[in-house]
ROFISE-756054 format. One line per field, with one value per residue (C-alpha): x, y, z; residue number from 0. Coordinates in Angstrom, 2 decimals. Layout:
<nodes>
east: (X,...)
north: (Y,...)
up: (Z,...)
pos: (NUM,...)
</nodes>
This chain:
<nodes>
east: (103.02,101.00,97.44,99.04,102.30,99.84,98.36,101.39,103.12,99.84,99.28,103.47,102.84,100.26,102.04,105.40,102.95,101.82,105.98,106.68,110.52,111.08,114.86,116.65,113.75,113.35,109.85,109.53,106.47,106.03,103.09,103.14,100.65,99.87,98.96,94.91,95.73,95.17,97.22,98.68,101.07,103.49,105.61,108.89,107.97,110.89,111.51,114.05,115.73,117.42,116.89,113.68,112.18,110.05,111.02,108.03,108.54,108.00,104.50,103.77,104.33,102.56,99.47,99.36,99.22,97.54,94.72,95.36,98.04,100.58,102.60,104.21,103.38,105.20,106.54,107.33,109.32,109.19,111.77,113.45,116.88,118.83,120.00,118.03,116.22,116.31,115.11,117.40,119.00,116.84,113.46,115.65,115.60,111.93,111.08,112.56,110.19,107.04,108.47,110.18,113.29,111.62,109.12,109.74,111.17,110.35,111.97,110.84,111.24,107.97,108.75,108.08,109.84,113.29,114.75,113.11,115.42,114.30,114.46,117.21,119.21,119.26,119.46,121.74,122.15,119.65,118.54,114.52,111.78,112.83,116.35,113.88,111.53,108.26,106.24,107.31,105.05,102.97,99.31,100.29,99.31,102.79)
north: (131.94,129.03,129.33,127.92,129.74,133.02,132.08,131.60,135.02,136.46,135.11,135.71,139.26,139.74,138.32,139.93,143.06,142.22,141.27,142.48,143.39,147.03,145.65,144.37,146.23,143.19,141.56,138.40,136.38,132.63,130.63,127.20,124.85,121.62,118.30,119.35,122.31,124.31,127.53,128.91,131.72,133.52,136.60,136.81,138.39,139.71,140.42,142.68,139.51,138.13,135.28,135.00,135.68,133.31,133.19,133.43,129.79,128.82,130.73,129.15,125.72,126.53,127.53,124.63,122.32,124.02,123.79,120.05,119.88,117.58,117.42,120.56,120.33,123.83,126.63,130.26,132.59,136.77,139.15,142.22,143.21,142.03,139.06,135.82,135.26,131.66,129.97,129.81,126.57,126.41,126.57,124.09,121.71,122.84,122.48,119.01,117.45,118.18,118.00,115.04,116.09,117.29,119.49,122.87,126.09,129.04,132.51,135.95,139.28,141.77,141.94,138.12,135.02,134.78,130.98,127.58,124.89,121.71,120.60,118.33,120.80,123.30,120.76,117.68,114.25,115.66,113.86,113.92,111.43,108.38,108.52,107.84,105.22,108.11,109.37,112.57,114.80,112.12,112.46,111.45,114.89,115.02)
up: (132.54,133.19,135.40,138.54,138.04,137.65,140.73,142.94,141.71,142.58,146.36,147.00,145.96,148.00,150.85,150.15,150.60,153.87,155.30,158.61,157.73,159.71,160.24,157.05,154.47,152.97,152.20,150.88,149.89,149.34,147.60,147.49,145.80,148.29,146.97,146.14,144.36,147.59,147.70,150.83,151.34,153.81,154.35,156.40,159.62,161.39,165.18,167.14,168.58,165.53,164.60,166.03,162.61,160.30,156.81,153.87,152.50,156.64,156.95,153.59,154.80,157.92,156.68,154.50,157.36,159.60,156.38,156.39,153.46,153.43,150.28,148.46,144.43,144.02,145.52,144.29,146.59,145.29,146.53,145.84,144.53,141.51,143.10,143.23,146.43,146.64,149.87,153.04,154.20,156.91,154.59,151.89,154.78,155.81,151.59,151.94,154.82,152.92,148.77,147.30,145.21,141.47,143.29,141.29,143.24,141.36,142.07,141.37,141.15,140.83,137.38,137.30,137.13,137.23,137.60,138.77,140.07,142.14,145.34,144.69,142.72,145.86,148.75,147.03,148.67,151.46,154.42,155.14,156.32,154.29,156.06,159.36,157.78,157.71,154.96,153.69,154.54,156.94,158.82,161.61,163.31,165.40)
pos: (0,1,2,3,4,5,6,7,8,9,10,11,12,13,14,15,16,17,18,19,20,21,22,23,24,25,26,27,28,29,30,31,32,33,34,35,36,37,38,39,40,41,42,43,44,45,46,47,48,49,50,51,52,53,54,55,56,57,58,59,60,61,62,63,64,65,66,67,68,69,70,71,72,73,74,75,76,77,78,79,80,81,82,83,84,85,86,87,88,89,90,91,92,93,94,95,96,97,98,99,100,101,102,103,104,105,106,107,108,109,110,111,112,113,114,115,116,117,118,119,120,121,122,123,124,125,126,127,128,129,130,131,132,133,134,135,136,137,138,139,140,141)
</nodes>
């Protein structure tokens, strides 16, 4: 595993560790790598009125601009289960604003990683700031 692969597992786990998920029991964790290397991370944090929830790739995002980030170089999303816990449609679109379409998605397990697709493979065709004349990911501080 590369250093900034290493790196993202790491702050995910740590995250996933920190989930507020008392309802579906199912933590997730998300580390992304911004545009300076920065790394920011976020955990799904549930509430009792559904779907009032924020996913893990959402806090991750968050945090990044709320530290000034603007661009996503990378993203790695850890869950549980046998299945692949690959990011909502919701956080695909979310992914989309702030990564341009061969940003790598990586997807893991605690055991480690488990796939990597882009963001054009899991949101095809998609429509983001370009379709509205903006800079992806702009400073405009809206």
């Amino acid at each position: 595993m590369s250093p900034d692969l290493s790196r993202l597992f790491a702050a995910a786990r740590a995250a996933q560790g920190r989930a507020y998920a008392p309802y579906s029991r199912f933590p997730v964790g998300a580390a992304l790598l911004d545009e300076s290397g920065a790394l920011h991370a976020g955990c799904n944090v549930e509430n009792a009125a559904y779907p009032v929830g924020t996913c893990a790739e959402a806090g991750a995002i968050a945090a990044m601009v709320a530290s000034g980030g603007r661009r996503i170089a990378a993203l790695l999303v850890l869950g549980p289960g046998p299945v692949l816990v690959t990011p909502c449609g919701a956080c695909r679109q979310r992914l989309r604003e702030f990564a341009g379409p061969a940003v790598r998605v990586h997807v893991a397990d605690p055991a480690g990683l488990r796939a990597a697709f882009t963001v054009g493979a899991l949101l095809p065709d998609s429509f983001g700031p370009d379709n509205l004349g903006a800079a992806p990911g702009g400073t405009d501080g809206g």
